[in-house]
C-alpha angles and dihedrals in degrees: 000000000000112000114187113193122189124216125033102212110114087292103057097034087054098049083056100050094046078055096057090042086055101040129025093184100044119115115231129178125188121207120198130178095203131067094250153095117225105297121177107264087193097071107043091111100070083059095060093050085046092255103130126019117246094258089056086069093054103094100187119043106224089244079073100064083045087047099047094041084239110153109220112200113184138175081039127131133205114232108167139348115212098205091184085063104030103227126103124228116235129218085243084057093255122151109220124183138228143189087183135005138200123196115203106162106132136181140337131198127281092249122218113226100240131101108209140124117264110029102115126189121199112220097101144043094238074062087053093054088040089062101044103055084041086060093055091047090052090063100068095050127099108292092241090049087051097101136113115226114212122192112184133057107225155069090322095043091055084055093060092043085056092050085046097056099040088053097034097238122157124256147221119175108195117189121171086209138064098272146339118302077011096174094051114034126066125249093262080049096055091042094053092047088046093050092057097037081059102043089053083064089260111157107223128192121179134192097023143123131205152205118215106236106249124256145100091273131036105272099161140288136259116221133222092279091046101265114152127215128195119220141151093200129057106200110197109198097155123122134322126233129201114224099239097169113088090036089056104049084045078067098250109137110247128172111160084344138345105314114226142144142285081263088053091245112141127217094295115056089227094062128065136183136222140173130003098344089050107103091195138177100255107216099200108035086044105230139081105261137135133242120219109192142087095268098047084053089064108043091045086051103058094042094057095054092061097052095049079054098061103269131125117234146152121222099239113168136126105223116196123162122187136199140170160247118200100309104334115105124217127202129187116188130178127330102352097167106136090201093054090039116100088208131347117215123218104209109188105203135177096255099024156015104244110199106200117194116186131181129183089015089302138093115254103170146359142197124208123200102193137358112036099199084114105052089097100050095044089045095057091040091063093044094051085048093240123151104234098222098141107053 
């Protein structure tokens, strides 16, 4: 059997390795648009701040490629899959075939249209490297000019506050809602994630808009009342797109992502999907949605690769991911989409704000401002398909 699998992130490299588990004859192949081996997006931002070395990032040695007869094929680009045929077409005009193929490309940054030095973006590890030679640019500019501008209000922009705080870099946070995470917390949520951003010596500022001050390098913004900022860094952390395009003219049915099935098959019964491109039927949340973080990668992974093997199954996993401000911890699980949600439950306890959202007389997410000792708990709760009414 030949699997071809597209896309080496965490998807895409554990899919491979389940194969080989399954099959030690089988052929696989990886293809990969960037330079790199798999590398951990999720902490690339203790190598900016000088935590952790470059190689630390790197997950696979390339011995294990070698070791695993797994062919690793980078700086390639997928141009076309002819499904009829069975092969793909590369960017390099190869013609590459398949028995069964997993696409695991996932998603790219919301880009500002602006081409201009010093705006930086954090879903890669060239960004990495961007922003940290940006950072030590920024030192030797003048000391009101040394900020870091963030637009967004979510996961990424968490990861440059981080970086803010560990380097001591000033801070201006610009959203053009209401809060962070704005379409997804609760008022008492945003407040509490504001409080802390604020008491950190984040300056915050909410329902604005702004124009980037003209110039060949990033020099600040004005907002929407005039108001100019000085920055050297531009942060983007503002939405993430999947690149349809190519996959729909190849005849594979998309809509937000690749559609597929609860068993993470698309469209064609060749071609599978796995991680954050993957639009899948979510068996236990009970829509068709996609999950965009590390843990949902995995999962999807290895289950792909046994269906691709000839097995049967249903993708059935709860995915959460958390990160911080200062001290206070933040925890996403499950399907935490207000607007798909029949009624969504504010729990003040003593440690922490718990955000339930049910659906169907069950609980399908939850959020947690504060104190995680009961991530575990709620995550097993919503896999089992039980409503959380006693926490």
């Amino acid at each position: 059997m030949q699997y071809l699998i597209i896309g080496g992130g965490i998807a895409g490299t554990t899919s491979a390795q389940e194969l080989r588990k399954l099959s030690s004859d089988a052929e696989i192949t990886i293809i990969e648009q960037s330079p790199h081996r798999l590398y951990s997006k999720v902490i690339l931002a203790r190598y900016v701040t000088d935590e952790l070395d470059r190689e630390r990032l790197f997950l696979k040695p390339e011995k294990w490629y070698v070791d695993n007869r797994i062919e690793l094929l980078t700086d390639t680009r997928v141009e076309l899959i002819d499904l009829k045929n069975k092969f793909i077409v590369t960017s390099d005009k190869r013609e590459l075939p398949y028995d069964k193929l997993l696409i695991t490309t996932g998603q790219e940054p919301r880009l500002i249209d602006e081409d201009i030095k010093g705006i930086v973006y954090f879903r890669s590890l060239e960004d990495a490297e961007n922003l940290k030679a940006l950072i030590g640019e920024m030192k030797t500019r003048p000391i009101d000019e040394q900020r870091m501008i963030i637009v967004g209000g979510s996961f990424i922009s968490m990861e440059f506050l981080h970086i803010c705080q560990k380097l001591e870099i000033s801070a201006t946070v610009i959203l053009r809602s209401d809060g962070f995470w704005s379409k997804v917390l609760s008022p008492e949520s945003k407040n509490k994630i504001l409080e802390k951003a604020r008491e950190l010596g984040i300056d915050v500022r909410l329902n604005t808009g702004f124009e980037i001050i003209q110039s060949d390098v990033f020099l600040g913004v004005k907002l929407d009342d005039g108001t100019e900022i000085k920055g050297s860094i531009l942060a983007v952390g503002a939405g993430l797109l999947s690149d349809l395009s190519w996959l729909k003219e190849s005849g594979l049915e998309v809509e937000q992502g690749l559609l597929c099935s609860s068993k993470l098959q698309t469209s064609d019964e060749n071609v599978f999907a796995a991680g954050d491109i993957a639009q899948f039927d979510d068996a236990i949340a009970g829509r068709v949605r996609q999950v965009v973080n590390w843990t949902n990668a995995i999962g999807q992974g290895s289950l792909a690769a046994n269906n691709m093997t000839g097995q049967d199954k249903e993708f059935k996993f709860v995915s959460s991911y958390a990160t911080r401000i200062g001290d206070l911890e933040l925890s996403f699980i499950g399907d935490i989409d207000q607007s798909k949600a029949d009624n969504v439950r504010l729990l003040h306890q003593e440690d922490a704000i718990l955000e339930l959202f049910d659906r169907n007389n069950k609980t399908v997410g939850a959020i947690i401002i504060g104190s995680a000792k009961q991530r575990t708990e709620i995550t097993n709760s919503i896999s089992n398909s039980n409503n959380l009414y006693n926490l």
